[in-house]
C-alpha positions in Angstrom: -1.1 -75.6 -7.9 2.7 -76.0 -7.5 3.4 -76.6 -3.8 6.8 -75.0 -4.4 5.0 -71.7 -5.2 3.2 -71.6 -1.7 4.5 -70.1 1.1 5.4 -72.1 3.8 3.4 -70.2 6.3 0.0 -71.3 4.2 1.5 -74.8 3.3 1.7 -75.5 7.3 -2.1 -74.0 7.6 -3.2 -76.1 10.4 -6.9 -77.8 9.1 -7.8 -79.5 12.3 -8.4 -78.0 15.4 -6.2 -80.7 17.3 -3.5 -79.2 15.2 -4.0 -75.9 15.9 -1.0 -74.8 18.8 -1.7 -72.1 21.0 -4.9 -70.1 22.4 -5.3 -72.6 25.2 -7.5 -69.9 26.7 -10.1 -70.6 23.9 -9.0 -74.2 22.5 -8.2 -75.9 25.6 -10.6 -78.6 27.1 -14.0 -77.4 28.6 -12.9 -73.6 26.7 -15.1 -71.5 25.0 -14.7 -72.1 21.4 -14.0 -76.2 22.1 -17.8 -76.0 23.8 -19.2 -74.2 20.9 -17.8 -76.7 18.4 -19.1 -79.6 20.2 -22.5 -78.0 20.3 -21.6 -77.4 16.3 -22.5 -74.0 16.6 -20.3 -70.8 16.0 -21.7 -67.1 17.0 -19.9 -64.1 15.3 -17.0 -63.4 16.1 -14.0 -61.0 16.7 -11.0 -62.2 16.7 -8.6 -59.9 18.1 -4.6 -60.5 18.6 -1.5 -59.3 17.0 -0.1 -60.5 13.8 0.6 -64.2 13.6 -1.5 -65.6 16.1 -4.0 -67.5 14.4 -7.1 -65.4 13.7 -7.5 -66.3 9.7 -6.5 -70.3 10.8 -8.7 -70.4 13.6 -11.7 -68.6 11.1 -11.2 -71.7 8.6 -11.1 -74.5 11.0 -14.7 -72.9 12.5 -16.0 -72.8 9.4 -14.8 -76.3 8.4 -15.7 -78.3 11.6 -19.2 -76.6 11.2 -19.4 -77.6 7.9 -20.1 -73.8 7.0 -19.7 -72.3 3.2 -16.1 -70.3 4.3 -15.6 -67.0 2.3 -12.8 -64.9 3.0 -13.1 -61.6 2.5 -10.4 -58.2 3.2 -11.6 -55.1 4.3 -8.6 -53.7 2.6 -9.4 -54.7 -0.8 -13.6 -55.0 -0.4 -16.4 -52.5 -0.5 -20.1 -52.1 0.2 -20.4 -53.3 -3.4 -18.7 -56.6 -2.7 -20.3 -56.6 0.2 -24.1 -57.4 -1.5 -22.8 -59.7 -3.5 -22.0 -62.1 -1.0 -25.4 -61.2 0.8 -26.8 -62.7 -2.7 -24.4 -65.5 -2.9 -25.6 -66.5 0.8 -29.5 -65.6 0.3 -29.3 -68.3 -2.4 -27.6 -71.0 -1.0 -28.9 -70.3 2.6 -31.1 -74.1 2.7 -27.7 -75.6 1.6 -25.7 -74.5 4.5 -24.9 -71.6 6.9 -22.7 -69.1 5.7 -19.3 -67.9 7.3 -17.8 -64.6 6.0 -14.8 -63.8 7.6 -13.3 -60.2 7.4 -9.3 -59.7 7.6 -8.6 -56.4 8.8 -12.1 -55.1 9.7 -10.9 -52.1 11.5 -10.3 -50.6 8.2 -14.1 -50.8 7.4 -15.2 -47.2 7.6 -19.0 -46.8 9.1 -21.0 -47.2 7.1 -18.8 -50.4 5.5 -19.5 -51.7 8.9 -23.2 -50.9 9.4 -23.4 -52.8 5.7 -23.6 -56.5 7.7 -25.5 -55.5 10.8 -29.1 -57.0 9.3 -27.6 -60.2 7.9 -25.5 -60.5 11.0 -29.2 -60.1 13.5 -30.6 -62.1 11.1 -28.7 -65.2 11.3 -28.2 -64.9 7.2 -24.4 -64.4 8.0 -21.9 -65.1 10.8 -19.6 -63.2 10.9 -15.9 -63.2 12.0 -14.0 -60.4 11.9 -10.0 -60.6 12.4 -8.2 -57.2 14.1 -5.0 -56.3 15.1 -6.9 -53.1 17.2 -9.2 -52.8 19.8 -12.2 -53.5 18.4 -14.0 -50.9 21.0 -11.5 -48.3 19.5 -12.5 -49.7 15.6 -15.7 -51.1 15.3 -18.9 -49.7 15.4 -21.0 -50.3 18.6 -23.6 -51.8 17.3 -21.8 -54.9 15.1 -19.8 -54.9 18.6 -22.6 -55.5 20.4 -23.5 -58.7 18.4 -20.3 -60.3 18.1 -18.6 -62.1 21.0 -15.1 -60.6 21.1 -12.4 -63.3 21.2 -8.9 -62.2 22.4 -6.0 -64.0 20.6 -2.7 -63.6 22.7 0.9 -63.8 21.2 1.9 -67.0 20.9 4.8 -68.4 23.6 8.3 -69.7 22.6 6.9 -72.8 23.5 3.8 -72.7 21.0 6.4 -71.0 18.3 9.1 -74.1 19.3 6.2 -77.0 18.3 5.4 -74.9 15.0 8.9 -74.3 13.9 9.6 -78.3 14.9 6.6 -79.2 12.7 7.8 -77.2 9.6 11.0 -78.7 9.9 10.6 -82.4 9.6 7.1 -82.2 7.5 7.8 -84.0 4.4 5.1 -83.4 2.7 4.1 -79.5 3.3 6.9 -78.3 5.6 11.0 -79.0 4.5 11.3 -81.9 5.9 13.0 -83.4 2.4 15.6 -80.6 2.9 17.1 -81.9 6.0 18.4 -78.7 7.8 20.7 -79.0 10.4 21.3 -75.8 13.0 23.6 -74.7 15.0 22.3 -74.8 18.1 22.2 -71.2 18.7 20.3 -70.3 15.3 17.5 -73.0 16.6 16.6 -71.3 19.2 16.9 -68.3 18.1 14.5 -68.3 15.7 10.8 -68.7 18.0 13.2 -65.5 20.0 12.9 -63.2 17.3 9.7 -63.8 15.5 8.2 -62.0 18.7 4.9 -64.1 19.0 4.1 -64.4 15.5 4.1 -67.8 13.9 3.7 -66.3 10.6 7.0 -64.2 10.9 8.6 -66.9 11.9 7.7 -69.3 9.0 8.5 -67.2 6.4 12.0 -66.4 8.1 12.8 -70.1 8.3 12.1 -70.6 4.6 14.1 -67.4 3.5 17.0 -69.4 6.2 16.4 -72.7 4.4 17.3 -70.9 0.9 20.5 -69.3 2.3 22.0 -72.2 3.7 21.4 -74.1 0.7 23.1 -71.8 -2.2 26.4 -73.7 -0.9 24.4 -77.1 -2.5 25.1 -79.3 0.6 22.9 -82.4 1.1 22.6 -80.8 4.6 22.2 -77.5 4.6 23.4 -75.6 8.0 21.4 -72.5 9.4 23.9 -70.5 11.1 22.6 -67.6 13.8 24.2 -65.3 10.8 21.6 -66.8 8.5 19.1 -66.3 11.0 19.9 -62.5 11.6 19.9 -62.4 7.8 16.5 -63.9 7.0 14.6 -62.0 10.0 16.7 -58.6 9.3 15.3 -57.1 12.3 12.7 -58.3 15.2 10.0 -55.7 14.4 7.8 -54.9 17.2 4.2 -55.2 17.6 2.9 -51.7 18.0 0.1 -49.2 17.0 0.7 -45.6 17.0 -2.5 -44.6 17.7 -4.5 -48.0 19.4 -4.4 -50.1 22.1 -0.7 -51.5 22.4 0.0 -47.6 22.5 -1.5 -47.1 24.9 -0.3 -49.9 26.6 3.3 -48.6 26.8 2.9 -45.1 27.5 1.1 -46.5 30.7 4.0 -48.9 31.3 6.2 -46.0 31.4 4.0 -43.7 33.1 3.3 -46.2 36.1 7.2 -47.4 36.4 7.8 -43.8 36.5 5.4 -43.5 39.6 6.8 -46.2 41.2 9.9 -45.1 41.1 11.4 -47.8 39.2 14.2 -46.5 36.8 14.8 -49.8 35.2 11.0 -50.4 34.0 10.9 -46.9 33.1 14.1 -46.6 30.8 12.8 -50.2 29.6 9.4 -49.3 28.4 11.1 -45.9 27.0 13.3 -48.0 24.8 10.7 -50.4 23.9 8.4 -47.6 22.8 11.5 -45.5 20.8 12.3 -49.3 19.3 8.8 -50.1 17.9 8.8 -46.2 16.1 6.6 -43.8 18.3 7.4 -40.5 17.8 10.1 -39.0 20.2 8.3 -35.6 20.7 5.3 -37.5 22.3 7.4 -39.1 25.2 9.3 -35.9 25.9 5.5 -34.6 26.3 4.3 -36.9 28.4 7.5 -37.0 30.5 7.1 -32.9 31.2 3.4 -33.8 32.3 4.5 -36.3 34.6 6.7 -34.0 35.8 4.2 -31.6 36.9 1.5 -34.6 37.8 2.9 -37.0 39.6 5.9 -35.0 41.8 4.9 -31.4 41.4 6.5 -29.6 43.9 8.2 -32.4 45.5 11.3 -31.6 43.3 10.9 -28.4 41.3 13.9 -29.6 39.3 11.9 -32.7 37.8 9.7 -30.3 35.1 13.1 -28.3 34.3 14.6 -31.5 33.5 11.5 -32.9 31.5 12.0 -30.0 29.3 15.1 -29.7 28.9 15.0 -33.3 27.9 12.8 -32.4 25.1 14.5 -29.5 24.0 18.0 -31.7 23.8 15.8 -34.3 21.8 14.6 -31.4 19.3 18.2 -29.7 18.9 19.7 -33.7 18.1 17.2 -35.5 16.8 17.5 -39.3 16.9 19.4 -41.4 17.7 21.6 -38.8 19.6 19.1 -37.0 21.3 17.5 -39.8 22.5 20.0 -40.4 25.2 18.2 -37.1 26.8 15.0 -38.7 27.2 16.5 -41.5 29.3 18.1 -39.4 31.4 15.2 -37.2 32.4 12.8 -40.6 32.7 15.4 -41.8 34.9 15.6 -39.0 36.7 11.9 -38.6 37.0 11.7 -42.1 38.3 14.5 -41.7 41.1 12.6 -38.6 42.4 10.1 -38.0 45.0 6.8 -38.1 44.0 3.6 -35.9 45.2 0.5 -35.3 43.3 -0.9 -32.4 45.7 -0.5 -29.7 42.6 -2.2 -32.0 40.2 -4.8 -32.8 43.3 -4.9 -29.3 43.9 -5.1 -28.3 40.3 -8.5 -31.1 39.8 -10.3 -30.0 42.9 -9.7 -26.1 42.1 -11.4 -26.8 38.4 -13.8 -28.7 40.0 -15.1 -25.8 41.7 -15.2 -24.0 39.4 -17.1 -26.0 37.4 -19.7 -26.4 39.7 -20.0 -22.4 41.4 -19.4 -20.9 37.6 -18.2 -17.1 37.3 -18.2 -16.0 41.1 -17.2 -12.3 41.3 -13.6 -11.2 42.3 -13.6 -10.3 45.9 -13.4 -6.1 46.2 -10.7 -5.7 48.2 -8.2 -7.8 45.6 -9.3 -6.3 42.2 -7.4 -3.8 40.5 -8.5 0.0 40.4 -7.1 2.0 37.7 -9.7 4.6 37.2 -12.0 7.0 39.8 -14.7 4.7 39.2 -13.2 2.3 40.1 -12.7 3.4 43.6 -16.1 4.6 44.4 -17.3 1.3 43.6 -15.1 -0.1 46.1 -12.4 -1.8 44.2 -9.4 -2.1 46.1 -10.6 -1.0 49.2 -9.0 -2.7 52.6 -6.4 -4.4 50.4 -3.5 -4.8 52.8 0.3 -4.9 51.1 2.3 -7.9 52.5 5.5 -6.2 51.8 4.6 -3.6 54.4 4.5 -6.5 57.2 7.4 -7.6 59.0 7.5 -11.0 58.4 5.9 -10.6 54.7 2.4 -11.9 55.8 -1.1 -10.5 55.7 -4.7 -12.0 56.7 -7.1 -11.3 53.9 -8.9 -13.9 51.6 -7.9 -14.3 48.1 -11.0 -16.9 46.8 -14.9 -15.7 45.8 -16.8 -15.7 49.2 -18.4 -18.9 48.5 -15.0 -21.0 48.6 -13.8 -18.8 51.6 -11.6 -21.1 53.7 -10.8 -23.9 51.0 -7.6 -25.4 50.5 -6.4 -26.7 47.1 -3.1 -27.3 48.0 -2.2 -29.8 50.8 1.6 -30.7 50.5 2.9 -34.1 51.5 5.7 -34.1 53.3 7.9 -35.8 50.9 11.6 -34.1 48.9 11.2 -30.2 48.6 7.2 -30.2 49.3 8.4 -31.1 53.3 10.1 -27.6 53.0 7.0 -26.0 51.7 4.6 -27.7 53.6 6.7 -26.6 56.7 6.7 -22.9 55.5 3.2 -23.3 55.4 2.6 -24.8 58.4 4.8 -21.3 60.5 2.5 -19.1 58.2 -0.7 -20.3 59.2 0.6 -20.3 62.8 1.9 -17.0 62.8 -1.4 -15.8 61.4 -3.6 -17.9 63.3 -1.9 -16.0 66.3 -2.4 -12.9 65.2 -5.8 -13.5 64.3 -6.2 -14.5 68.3 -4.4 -11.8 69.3 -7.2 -9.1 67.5 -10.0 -11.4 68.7 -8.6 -10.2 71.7 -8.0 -6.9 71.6 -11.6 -6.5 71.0 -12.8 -8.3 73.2 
């Protein structure tokens, strides 16, 4: 094979584990995965981390310090078919040596795909190592979960990214070492900056750099932070739409929000808009936050939620995402109270547990003659008819007589509820003396 024709990102493979950079969490000395190789034993496996952090590198130097039969195998292109095949393959050669099929992608295994390895995984026939960019408890089946240990691979830091990018510079033989780059200082370290964690990113922008600065046939070529820019185009984000880093950034914004921190909030907002989510989805969970997290506190806060989302739908992006950040901004800066969505759990709740109880008489409707025999309606008193607009008479089933959902804190507008509620109950309370009383 022609060395020119492989990519630098596979030509600077590391084969060794000494060589491998990053994971300290797993490589480092008395770590998991440096224990198991010492014992010369490897369990299955999932390795789960975003893209360019090792997981296919770290499956081949396994198999090759074990001395395992390595056979790599993608979930995007294999079947169930393929799938037997290597079964056979491994049935045959089992005496010879242990068998290591590793699994790019094995989130994209359907079910049954995935039940397909489950005997030859409990039976020792295969280990397995899957690689996944998703939560594996989101992806992959419970039972193959429950008989792999799941590994997670973090991004890797500009410090692991500075060592790999130093290595493909200067290596000779595999890297472009006979090229002898020089960089502005700027485009240097800018590069481990932009490829965002992934070492793989950032090879393959360093070689698409390297060909740039070199159309101008200089024995030297120079990588400019234009060249840079050029090669990497954009710093694309690690996200999932619908898995766990999703999830992870919704709750970014959702607990800046509640904290009242405008800055994390408009920064996680960006960050989510940057990677691609979907607008619509942030203006929704802005309006529930509205209603969840300060309620009452500031009435204005749900008008502003909405109206946020309606800017959003009338300008669509970018314009109208200038509307979201205001309304997450000014859902961060404003008092906060959970007593509605307190309220709103407890009251469901009860319901759940007491089930259909009947409508009190005195509060149900009576349209008909019926109606009024039965007793419908009966002792209702108006509150307009009072002076002060105020009338003792329960409202719940008998059963939850005396409960109170709502219980205001005394925090932005909810101070002046919980203060209007405070003189009602006082004002009643008194009266309700006053009766007590009279008939005494």
């Amino acid at each position: 094979m022609n060395i020119a024709n492989v990519p630098l990102a596979e030509r600077m493979r590391p084969k060794r584990i000494e060589d491998f950079v990053g994971q300290r969490h797993l490589l480092g000395p008395d770590k998991l995965l440096w224990r198991l190789l010492e014992r010369d034993y490897i369990p299955s496996l999932l390795l789960w981390g975003p893209p360019g952090s090792g997981k296919t590198t770290l499956a081949r130097i396994l198999a090759r310090a074990t001395g395992a039969d390595f056979i790599f195998f993608s979930a995007v292109l294999g079947g169930v078919k393929e799938i037997r095949q290597i079964v056979n393959e491994a049935q045959q050669k089992r005496e010879q040596a242990a068998t290591i099929l590793f699994v790019d992608e094995i989130h994209r295994f359907n079910k049954a795909q995935q039940d397909a390895f489950l005997p030859h995984v409990e039976n020792g026939l295969l280990t397995l190592i899957g690689a996944t960019t998703e939560n594996p408890s989101f992806h992959v089946v419970a039972p193959l979960l429950s008989r792999c240990r799941v590994l997670n691979l973090l991004p890797l830091t500009p410090e692991d990214l500075d060592i790999i990018l130093e290595r493909a510079i200067i290596n000779k033989d595999a890297g472009l070492g006979e090229l002898n780059l020089v960089f502005e200082p700027e485009a240097r370290s800018h590069l481990p900056a932009m490829a965002d964690g992934d070492a793989r990113n950032l090879l393959n922008s360093l070689e698409i750099a390297a060909s740039l600065a070199d159309e101008g046939g200089d024995k030297q070529p120079l990588i400019t932070l234009e060249i840079v820019e050029n090669a990497f185009q954009r710093n694309t984000l690690r996200y999932d739409n619908d898995g766990e880093e999703h999830y992870n950034l919704i709750s970014a914004l959702h607990k800046s929000l509640r904290d009242s921190d405008p800055d994390g909030a408009l920064y996680w907002l960006c960050r989510m808009l940057k990677s691609g989510e979907e607008p619509l989805y942030i203006a929704r969970r802005l309006i529930r936050f509205a209603s969840e997290d300060i309620g009452n506190a500031d009435p204005r806060a749900l008008q502003v939620a909405i109206n946020g989302r309606d800017s959003y739908h009338t300008l669509g992006s970018p314009e109208g995402e200038l509307a979201l950040a205001q309304a997450a901004i000014y859902l961060a800066t404003a008092p906060k109270s959970n007593a509605v969505y307190k309220a709103f759990n407890q009251a469901m709740a009860d319901i759940k547990r007491t089930g259909s109880l009947p409508v009190p008489l005195h509060i149900r409707n009576a349209p008909t003659a019926l109606m009024k025999e039965l007793g419908y309606g009966k002792g209702y008193k108006y509150a307009h008819d009072d002076k002060d607009g105020l009338v003792e008479q329960n409202h719940l089933p008998a059963e939850l007589e005396g409960t109170v959902y709502y219980q205001p804190t005394n925090r932005g507008h909810e101070a002046i509820v919980l203060d209007r509620l405070t003189k009602w109950r006082k004002i009643l309370q008194a009266r309700k003396k006053q009766l007590e009383t009279v008939n005494d």
